[in-house]
C-alpha positions in Angstrom: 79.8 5.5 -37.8 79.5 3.0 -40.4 81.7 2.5 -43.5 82.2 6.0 -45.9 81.2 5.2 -49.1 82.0 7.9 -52.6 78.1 8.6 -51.8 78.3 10.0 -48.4 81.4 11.9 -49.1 79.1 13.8 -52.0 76.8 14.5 -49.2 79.2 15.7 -46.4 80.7 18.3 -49.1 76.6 19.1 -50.3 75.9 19.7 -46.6 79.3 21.6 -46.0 79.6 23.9 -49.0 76.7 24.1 -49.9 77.4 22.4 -53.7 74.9 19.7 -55.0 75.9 16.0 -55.3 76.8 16.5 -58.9 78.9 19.3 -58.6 81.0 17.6 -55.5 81.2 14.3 -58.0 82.9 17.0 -60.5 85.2 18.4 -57.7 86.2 14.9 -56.4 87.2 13.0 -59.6 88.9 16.4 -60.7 91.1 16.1 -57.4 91.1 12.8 -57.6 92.6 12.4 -61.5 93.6 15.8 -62.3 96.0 16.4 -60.1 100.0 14.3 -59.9 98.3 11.6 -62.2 101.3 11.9 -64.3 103.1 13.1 -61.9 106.6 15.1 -62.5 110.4 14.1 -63.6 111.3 14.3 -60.2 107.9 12.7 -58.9 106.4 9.6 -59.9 102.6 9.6 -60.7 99.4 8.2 -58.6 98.3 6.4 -62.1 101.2 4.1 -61.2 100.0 2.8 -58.2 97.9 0.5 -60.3 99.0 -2.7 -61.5 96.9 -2.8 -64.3 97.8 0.8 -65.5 101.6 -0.4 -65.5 101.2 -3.3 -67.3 98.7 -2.0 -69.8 102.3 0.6 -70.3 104.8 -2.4 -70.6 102.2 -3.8 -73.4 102.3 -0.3 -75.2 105.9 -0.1 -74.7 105.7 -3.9 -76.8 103.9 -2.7 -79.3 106.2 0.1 -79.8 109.1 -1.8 -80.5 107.2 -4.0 -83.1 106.2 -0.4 -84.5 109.8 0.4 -84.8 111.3 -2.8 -85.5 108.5 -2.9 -88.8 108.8 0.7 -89.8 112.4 1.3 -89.2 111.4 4.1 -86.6 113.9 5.5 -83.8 111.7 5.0 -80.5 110.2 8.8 -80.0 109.8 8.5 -83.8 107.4 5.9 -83.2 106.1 6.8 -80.0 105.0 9.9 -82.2 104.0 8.4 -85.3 101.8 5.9 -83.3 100.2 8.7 -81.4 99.3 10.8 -84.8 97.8 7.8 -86.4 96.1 7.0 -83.2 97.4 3.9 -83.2 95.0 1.0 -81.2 98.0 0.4 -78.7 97.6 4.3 -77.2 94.1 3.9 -77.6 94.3 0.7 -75.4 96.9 2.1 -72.8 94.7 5.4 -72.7 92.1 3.9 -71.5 93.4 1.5 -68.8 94.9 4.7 -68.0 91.7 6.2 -67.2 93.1 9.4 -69.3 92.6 10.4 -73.1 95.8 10.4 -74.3 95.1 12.3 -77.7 93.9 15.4 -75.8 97.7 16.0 -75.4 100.5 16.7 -78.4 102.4 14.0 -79.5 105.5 15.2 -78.1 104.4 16.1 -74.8 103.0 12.2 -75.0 106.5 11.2 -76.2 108.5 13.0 -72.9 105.7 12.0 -70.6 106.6 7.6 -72.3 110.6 8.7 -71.7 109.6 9.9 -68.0 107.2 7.1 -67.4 110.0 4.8 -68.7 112.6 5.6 -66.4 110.3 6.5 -63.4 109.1 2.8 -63.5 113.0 1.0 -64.3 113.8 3.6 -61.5 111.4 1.7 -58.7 112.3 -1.8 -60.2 108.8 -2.6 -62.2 110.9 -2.8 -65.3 114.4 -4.5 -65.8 117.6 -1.6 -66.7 118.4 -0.5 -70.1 121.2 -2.1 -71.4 124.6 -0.4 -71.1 126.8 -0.8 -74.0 130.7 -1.8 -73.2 131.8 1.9 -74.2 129.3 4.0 -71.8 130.1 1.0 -68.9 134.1 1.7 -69.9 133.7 5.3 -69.7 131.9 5.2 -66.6 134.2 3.5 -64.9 137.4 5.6 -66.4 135.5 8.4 -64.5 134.9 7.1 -61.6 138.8 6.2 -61.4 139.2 9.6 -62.3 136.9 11.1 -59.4 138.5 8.7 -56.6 142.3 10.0 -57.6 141.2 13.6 -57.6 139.6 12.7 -54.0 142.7 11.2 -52.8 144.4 14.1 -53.7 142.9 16.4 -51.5 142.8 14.4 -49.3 146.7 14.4 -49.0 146.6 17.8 -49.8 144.0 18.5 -46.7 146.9 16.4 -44.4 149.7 18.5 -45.4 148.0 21.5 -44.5 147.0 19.8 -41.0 150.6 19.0 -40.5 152.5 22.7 -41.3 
């Protein structure tokens, strides 16, 4: 059998289901792009396994910042501002995202940025926010905290071997 080309798969589902060409195009790219393309908060999309798609996102995540930097915006603020005025930078990573971005609200576009955001700083594609000295302080005062509260029971768990 020789390579299996996008053409022959239309034709194996034509001769198996009975559907024309057309309509087996139409299922394919819906399974294909409709499905985990975004992908969930716990599950990171398949439009991520393409370079181009990510970096097109670091680029609009640029020109968000100059957004908010120039406007005085928070960064959803802008996110949603941008998206409202259809701003060229969505327009740009919409279509290297081989999506339509306005089709969706502007806040469901701003959680699905956030998710995207710390999805991709998550697998290392984009360096760690920046923890101020307070939240890194706090952190670590709690984590103190947790190991004393462990080393408690775990006298406590000795005692009550011992008796």
């Amino acid at each position: 059998m020789s390579k299996l080309t996008w053409g022959n798969l239309r034709y194996i589902y034509e001769g198996t289901y009975g559907v024309t060409a057309d309509e087996a195009n139409v299922w394919i790219s819906k399974e294909l792009f409709g499905k985990n393309w975004f992908g969930t908060p716990q599950k990171v999309g398949r439009m991520w396994q393409d370079i181009e798609i990510c970096i097109a996102f670091t680029e609009f995540l640029i020109a968000v910042d100059k957004f908010k930097k120039k406007n005085n915006y928070t960064e959803t603020a802008a996110i949603i501002v941008m998206h409202e005025q259809r701003h060229r930078a969505v327009r740009l990573f919409g279509m290297s995202a081989k999506h339509g971005m306005f089709g969706m609200s502007a806040n469901r576009f701003r959680n699905l940025c956030s998710q995207w955001k710390r999805q991709l700083r998550e697998s290392g594609f984009m360096k760690p926010k920046q923890m101020s000295e307070y939240t890194r302080k706090s952190l670590t005062a709690a984590q103190k905290r947790n190991e004393k509260k462990i080393a408690k029971a775990k006298l406590l768990i000795k005692r009550s071997v011992k008796k």
